[in-house]
N, C-alpha and C positions, 0 to 999 in steps of 0.2 A: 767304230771300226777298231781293227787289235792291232794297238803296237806290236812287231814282232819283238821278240825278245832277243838281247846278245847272243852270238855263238849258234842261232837259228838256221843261219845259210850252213854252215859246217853239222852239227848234229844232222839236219835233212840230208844232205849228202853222203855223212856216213852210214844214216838209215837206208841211204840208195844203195849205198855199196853191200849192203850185208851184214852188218855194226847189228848185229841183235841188242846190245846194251843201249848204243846207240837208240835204235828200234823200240824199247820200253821208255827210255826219256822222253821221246819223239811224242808216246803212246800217251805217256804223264802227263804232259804238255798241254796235247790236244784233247783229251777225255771231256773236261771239264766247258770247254768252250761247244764242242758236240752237244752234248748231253744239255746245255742251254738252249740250243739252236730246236735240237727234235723235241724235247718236251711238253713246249706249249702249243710246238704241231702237231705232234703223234701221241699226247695227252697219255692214256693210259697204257699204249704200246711205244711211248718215248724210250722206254729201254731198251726194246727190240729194234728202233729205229736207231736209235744213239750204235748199237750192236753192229748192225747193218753196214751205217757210212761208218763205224771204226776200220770194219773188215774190207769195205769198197776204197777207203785212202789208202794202205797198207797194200792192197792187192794192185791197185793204180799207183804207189809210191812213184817208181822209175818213170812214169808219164812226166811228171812235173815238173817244168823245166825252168823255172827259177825261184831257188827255194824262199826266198824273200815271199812268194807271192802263196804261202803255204795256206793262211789261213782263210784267202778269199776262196782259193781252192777245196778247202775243205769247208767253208760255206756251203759250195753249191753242191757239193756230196750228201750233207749233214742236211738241205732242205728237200732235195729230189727225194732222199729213202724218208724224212720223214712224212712229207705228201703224200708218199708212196703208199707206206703204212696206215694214213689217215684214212686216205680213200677206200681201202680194204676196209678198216674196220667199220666206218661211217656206212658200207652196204649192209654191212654184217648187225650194226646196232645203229639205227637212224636215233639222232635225240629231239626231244621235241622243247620247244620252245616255254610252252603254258608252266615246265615243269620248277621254271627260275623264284626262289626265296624272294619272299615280301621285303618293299622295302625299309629299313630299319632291324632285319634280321642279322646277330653277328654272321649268320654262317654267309651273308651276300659278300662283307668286306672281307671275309677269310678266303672265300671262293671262286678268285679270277679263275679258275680254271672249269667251273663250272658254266662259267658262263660262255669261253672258249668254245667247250666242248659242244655248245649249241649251234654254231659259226662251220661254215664246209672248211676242210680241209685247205681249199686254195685261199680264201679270206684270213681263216689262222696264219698262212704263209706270207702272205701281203701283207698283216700288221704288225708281225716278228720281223718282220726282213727293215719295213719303212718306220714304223715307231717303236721300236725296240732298239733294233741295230744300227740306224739311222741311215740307210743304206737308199741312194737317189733312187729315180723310177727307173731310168733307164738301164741302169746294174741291176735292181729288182727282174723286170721283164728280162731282162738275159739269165738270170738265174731257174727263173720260173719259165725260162722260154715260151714266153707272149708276146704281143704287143706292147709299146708302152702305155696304149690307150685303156687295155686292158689291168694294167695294173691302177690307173688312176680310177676305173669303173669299178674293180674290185674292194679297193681300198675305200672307196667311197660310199660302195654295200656293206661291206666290211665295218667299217667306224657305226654308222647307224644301224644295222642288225647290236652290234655289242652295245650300243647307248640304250638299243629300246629292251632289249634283253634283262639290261644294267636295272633301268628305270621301273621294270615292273614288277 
C-alpha cells in the first residue's frame, strides 16, 4: 500500500480548486505509481493506459472526496483503463503460449513481461493488484468489480498459467 505523502490533503485540494501548479505536482506525484500500476497490465500499451487513467483522475479530480484517500482511488482508475487497454489489444494480437524461452535462456530471467504478456488481461490484474501491491481479495474484487470468489479463482489460474509458462 502507499504512504501518502505530507501536504497530500492540501496539494489535492488546491488541484480541486484550480491550483494548475498545484495540478502539475499532483501530476508528479502520481505519474510514477500509475505508470507501475498499467504496465504489467497494459504491457505494450501501458503508456496509453498509464495516459488514459492520468486524464480519467484529473477529469474526475473534484469527485474525490477525501483527499487522504487519493492513491486507492487512483488505483482503481489506473487498473480499469489498464484492463481496458489489455482487452483491446489481446482481440487485436492473441499470444500464444508454445512461444515462452527454454529454460536456462537469459532472455526467460530478463523477461517477466514476456511471460505476462501470455496471461489474459484480467489474471495480469489479479496478480498486480494481490502479489505486487498486496492488496486483500475483497479490495481486489471491488476494484475489478467481481466476486471475491472470482478473484480467488483467477488468481489461482493466474499463479499456475504464469508457473507453467515460467517452467517451459
Amino acid at each position: 500500500m502507499h504512504e501518502p505523502p505530507p501536504g497530500l490533503a492540501e496539494l489535492v485540494r488546491a488541484a480541486q480548486g484550480g491550483d494548475q501548479l498545484a495540478a502539475g505536482r499532483l501530476l508528479d506525484l502520481i505519474t510514477p505509481y500509475v505508470r507501475r500500476l498499467c504496465g504489467p497490465i497494459a504491457l505494450e500499451d501501458g503508456a496509453d493506459a498509464t495516459q488514459e487513467a492520468l486524464i480519467a483522475v484529473f477529469r474526475k479530480l473534484r469527485q474525490l472526496q477525501d483527499p487522504l484517500a487519493l492513491y486507492g482511488w487512483v488505483r482503481a482508475i489506473a487498473v480499469r483503463e489498464a484492463v481496458r487497454h489489455a482487452q483491446r489489444a489481446a482481440r487485436q494480437r492473441p499470444a500464444e503460449l508454445a512461444e515462452v524461452p527454454a529454460p536456462g535462456d537469459p532472455q526467460l530471467a530478463a523477461d517477466i513481461r514476456d511471460v505476462l504478456a501470455r496471461l489474459s488481461p484480467e489474471h495480469r490484474a489479479v496478480l498486480l493488484l494481490r502479489d505486487l501491491e498486496g492488496i486483500d481479495e475483497r479490495r481486489t474484487a471491488e476494484l475489478l468489480a467481481v466476486p471475491p470468489g472470482t478473484v480467488k479463482s483467477r488468481l489461482s489460474r493466474a499463479r499456475l498459467s504464469f508457473r507453467k509458462a515460467w517452467s517451459q
